[in-house]
N, C-alpha and C positions, 0 to 999 in steps of 0.2 A: 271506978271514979277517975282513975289515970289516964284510961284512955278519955276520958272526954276532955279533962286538962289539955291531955297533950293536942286533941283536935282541935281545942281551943288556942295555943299557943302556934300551933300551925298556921290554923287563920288568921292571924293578927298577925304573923310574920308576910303571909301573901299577901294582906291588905297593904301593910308599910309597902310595897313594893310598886304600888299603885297609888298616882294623886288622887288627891282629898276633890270631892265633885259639890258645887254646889245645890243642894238640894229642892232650890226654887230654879232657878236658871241654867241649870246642868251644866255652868261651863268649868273647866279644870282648873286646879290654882295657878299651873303656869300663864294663865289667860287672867284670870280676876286678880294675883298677887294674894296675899294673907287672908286665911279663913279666919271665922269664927266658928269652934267648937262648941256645941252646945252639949254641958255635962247631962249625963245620967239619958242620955239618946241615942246612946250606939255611936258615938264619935260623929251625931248628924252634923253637917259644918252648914254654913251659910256665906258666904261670899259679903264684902265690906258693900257695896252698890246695892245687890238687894235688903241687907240689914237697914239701909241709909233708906232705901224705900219705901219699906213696910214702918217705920218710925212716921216719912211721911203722911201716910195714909192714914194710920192708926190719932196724928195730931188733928187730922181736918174729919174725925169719925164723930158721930154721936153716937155714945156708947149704951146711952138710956133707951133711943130708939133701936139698936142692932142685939141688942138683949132682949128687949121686951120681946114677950112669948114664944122665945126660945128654949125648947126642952133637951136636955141633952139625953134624953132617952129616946127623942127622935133619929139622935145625930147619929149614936152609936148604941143600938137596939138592945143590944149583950151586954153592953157596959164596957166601958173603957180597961181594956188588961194592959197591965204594966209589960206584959210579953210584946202586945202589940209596938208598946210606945218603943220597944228599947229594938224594936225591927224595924221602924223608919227608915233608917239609912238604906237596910239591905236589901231597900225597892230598887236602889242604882245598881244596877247588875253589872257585876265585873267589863262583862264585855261592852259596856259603854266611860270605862276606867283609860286612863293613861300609865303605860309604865312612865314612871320615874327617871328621869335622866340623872345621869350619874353626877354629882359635885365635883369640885377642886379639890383635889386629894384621895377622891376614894377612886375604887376601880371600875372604870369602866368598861361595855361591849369588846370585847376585841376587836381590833380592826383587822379588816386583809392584809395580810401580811405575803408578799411576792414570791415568798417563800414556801408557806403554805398551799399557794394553788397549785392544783394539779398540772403537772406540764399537760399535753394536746396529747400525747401517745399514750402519758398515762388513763385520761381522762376515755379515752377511746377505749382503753384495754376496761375499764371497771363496765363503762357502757356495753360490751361486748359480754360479759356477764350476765346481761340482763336483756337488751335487745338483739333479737336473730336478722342479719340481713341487714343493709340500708349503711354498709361500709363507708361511701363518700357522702352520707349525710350525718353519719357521725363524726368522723373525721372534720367534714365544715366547721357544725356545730362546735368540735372540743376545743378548737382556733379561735373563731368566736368567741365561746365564752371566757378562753385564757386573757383572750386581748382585752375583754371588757374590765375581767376581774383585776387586772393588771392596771387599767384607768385605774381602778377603782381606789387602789391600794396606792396611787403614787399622785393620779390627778395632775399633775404637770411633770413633765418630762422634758427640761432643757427648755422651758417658756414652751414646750409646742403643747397648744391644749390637744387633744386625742377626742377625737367625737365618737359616739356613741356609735355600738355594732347592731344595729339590733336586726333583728331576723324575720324572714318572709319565711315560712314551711309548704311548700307545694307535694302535695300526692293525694290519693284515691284511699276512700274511707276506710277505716279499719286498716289503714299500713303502718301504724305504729307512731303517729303524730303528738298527741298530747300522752301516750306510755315515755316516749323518751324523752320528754321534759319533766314529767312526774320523777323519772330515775334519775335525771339532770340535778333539780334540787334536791332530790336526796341523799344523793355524794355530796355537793356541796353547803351540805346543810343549811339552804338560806330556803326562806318563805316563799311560799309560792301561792300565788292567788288564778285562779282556771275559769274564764267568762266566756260566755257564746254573744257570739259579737252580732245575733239575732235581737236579742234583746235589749239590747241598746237604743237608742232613740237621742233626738236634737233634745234640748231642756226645754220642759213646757209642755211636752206629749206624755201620753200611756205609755210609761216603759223605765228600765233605769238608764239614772243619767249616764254620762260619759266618766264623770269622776268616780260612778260605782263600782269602776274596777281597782281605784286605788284603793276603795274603801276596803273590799273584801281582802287585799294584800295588809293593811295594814290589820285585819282581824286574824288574818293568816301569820303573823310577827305575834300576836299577843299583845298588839295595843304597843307594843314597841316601837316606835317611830324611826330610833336610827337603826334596827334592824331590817325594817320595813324598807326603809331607801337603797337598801342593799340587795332586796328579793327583785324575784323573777315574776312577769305578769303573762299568761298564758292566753288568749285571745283566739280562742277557735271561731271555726266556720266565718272566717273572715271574706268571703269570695260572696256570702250572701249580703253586705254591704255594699258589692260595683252598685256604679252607676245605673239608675234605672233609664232604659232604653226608649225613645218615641213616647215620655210622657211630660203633658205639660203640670201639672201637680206640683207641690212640693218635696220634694225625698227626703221627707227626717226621719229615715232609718238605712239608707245610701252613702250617697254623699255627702248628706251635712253630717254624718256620723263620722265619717272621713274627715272632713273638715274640724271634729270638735276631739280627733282624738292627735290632731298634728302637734300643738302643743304639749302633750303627754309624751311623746314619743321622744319631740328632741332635747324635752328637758325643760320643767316650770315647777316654780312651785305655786300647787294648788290645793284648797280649803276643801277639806272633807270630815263627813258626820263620822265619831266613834261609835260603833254597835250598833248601824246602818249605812241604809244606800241611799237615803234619800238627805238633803239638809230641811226640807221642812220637818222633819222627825224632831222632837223635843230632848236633842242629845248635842254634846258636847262636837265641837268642830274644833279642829287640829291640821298644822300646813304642814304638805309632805313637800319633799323633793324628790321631783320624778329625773333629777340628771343621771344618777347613780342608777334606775332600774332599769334591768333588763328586760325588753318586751320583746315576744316571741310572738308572729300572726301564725296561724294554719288555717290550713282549707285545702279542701279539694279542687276547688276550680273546672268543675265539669263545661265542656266546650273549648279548652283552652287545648286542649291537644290541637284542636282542628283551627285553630287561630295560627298557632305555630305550622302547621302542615302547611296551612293556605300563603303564609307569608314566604317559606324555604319555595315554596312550589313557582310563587309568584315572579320569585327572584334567580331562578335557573335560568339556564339558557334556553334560548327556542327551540323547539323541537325534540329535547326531554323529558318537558314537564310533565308528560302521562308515564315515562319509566319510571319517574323521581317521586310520581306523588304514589307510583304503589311501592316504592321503597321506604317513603314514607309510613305509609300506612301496616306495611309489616316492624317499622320500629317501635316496640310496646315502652319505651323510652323518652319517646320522642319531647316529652314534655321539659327535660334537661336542657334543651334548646331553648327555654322560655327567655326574652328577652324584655325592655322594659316597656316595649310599644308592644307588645305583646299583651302585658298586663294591661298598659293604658285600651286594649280595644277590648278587651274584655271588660272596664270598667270600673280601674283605678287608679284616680286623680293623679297626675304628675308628683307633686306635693307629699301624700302619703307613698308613693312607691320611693321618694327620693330618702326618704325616712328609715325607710328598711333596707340598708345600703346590699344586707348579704341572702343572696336566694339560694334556698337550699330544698333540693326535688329529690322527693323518695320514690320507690317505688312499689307498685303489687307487688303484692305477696305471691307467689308460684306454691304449687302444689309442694316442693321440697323444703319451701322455704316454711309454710305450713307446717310440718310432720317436724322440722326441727324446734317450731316455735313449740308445736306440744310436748316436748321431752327434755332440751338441752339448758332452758335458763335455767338460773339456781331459782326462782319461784316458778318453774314450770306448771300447765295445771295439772299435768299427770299426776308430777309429783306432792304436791298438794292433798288431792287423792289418797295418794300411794301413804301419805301424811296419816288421815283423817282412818282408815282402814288400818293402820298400824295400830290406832289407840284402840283396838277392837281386837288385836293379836293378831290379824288377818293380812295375808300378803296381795297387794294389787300388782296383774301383769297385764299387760297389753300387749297382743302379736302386733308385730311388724305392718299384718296386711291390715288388722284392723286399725292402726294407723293411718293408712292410705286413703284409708271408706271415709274416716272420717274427715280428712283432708278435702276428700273430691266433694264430700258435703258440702263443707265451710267455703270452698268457692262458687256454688252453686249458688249457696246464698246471695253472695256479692256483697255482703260484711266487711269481710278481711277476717283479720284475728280474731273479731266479737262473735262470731259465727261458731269459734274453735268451742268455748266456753259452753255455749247454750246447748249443743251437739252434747256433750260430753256431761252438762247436768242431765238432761234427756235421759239418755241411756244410763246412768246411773244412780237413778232416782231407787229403780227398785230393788237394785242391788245394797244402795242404802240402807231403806228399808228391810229389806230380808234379814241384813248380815247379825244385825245383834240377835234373833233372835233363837239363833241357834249357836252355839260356843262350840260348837266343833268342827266349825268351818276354819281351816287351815288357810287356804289360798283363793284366790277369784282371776278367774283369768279372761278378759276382754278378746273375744274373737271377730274374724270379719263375718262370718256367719251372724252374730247376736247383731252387728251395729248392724247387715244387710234387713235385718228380721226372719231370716231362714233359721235360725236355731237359737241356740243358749249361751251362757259365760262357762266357762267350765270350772265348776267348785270340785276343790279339793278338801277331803276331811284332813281331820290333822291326823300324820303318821300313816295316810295312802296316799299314792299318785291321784292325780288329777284328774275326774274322768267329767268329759261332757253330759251337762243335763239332755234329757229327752228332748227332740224336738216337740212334743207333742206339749210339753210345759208351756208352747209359747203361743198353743194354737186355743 
């Protein structure tokens, strides 16, 4: 019986922590001002407007005709349960709630304090923990976000306002673009909201709007508002927005998208649904300020190497330009040269590049740079594995060269890192499998023979050496 007390007592502390919604209108108190509580309903409230309403309605009714031949065994087939009545309220599901903003006196959010943020060295060495490779794109990034987070905390510095950092991410799939923002907010513990900027669309087409990316950060915060204006907004596949090329049509999925995300970027505040993306949704709307977030674009930007190539090439002297454009063409880099007419011929409004003041280019992953991403983070997936095999008593090794196999796989693919993962549940699907159902299996040892499919793993019983299964196991 205590624990349901206490489950009880729980909810009713997480509900205080959230405004009261009107139940006809969905809007929040801080919008309507003072509810009305309706006793012995689950705390249903109703907002003063629609109360003043339904009085209207109810005075110009004729009660004798909206009664007559109404059964209420129609209405509610089972009968009306006092269970049902006292659930009303909790049709409004939290995630269409406001947290509460904090009073005069009590305590509220913390704010950034200049002291707390990570200096740029630091901020690189935790990143460095966790992403292999991509040194001067972390490095940018950690400057970046110090400068931003440093606005953020101070907001005027000697009358000079500080404009917003925000960031263009260039490199080739799978190199680690939306991994190192996921790890970015989660050192800095602020919200982070992750959109494919495919699905966006102008308002008034199939698709979500522009402001549904503020939506999903503010569901990312928990409905916390001024948490929310402090997170991070992640904008992938931004390069399939350019401009569409030789078409006379409309683009509302290009560059009017472009155009409807310029205001977000440098800073407005704008109306958005809680516990949706869309504002026709029958839910509560709440104004963010987007000055404070950080918006990060990636993309690959395929063709843009040969944009950059043809521009350097263009602009050599005479009678180099066939040495230069194969010097070119052996720089696997070259994309570090991106400039901002560069972007603009690929297909990015003057307007939105001038938005993303700082451009930061990664690069492929290399076969070495592979083989370290499988072993050396502290969430490696080796080691995960190695994890998951422990709770079975069983030890996981992986040789050096089967290492390698699997390396020269994952670029075959032309993935990047996504490649490493799928490779490695593959071949250790039936290793999975197998392992519980024998308890005397000691060790497992991943060879390049097993990943080639010429042989086996080599299992070791517990308390003997290791010895390779049969090949003929495999055939």
């Amino acid at each position: 019986m205590s624990d349901y007390n206490n489950d009880d007592i729980k909810d009713t502390e997480d509900e205080q922590k959230y405004e009261d919604v009107c139940y006809m209108c969905r809007r929040p108190e801080s919008k309507t001002g003072r509810m009305l509580h309706i006793p012995g309903m689950n705390n249903m409230c109703i907002c003063i407007d629609c109360m003043e309403r339904s009085f209207r309605v109810m005075d110009g009714s004729n009660y004798a005709d909206l009664m007559q031949g109404m059964n209420i065994q129609d209405i509610f087939p089972g009968g009306l349960n006092m269970d049902d009545m006292m659930n009303i309220q909790n049709q409004i599901p939290k995630k269409q709630k406001l947290k509460k903003k904090a009073k005069d006196g009590e305590e509220a959010h913390p704010e950034f304090d200049i002291k707390n943020i990570p200096a740029p060295h630091i901020l690189k060495a935790k990143l460095d923990e966790f992403v292999i490779g991509q040194d001067q794109a972390k490095k940018a990034i950690a400057v970046a976000v110090y400068n931003h987070y440093k606005r953020v905390a101070t907001n005027t510095m000697d009358d000079i306002e500080i404009e917003k950092s925000n960031i263009l991410m260039i490199g080739p799939t799978g190199c680690g673009k939306t991994y190192l923002v996921k790890t970015l907010a989660r050192l800095l513990d602020v919200p982070l909201a992750i959109t494919d900027a495919t699905s966006l669309t102008e308002a008034g087409y199939i698709g979500d709007d522009i402001e549904s990316v503020v939506s999903k950060l503010l569901a990312a915060a928990d409905n916390d508002t001024e948490r929310a204006e402090r997170g991070i907004i992640f904008i992938d596949e931004i390069d399939k927005i350019a401009k569409k090329k030789n078409t006379t049509a409309r683009d509302v999925s290009g560059e009017s998208v472009q155009q409807g995300l310029l205001k977000l970027l440098e800073g407005s505040e704008v109306e958005v649904p809680v516990g949706a993306t869309s504002k026709n949704a029958m839910v509560p709307l709440v104004t963010i300020d987007t000055r404070n977030i950080l918006f990060i674009c990636g993309g690959a930007f395929p063709d843009l190497e040969n944009i950059v190539k043809e521009r350097l090439t263009r602009h050599s002297s005479i009678g180099f330009s066939a040495e230069l454009k194969d010097k070119y063409d052996q720089d696997k880099n070259i994309v570090s040269k991106v400039t901002i007419d560069d972007l603009r011929a690929f297909g990015m409004i003057p307007e939105f590049i001038g938005r993303l003041p700082i451009t930061v280019t990664l690069e492929g992953l290399n076969r070495d740079m592979m083989i370290r991403i499988l072993k050396e983070p502290k969430n490696a997936i080796l080691r995960q594995y190695q994890k998951l095999l422990a709770l079975d008593e069983v030890d996981l090794r992986f040789d050096d060269e089967a290492l390698g196999v699997i390396a020269d796989k994952a670029i075959a693919r032309k993935t990047g890192a996504r490649a490493l993962r799928s490779i490695i549940e593959e071949f250790m699907l039936d290793i999975m499998y197998e392992i519980p159902k024998d308890d005397n299996i000691g060790s497992v040892t991943i060879t390049k023979a097993y990943i080639e499919g010429k042989g086996s793993p080599m299992i070791a019983m517990r308390g003997t050496p290791a010895l390779p299964e049969s090949p003929s196991a495999n055939n």
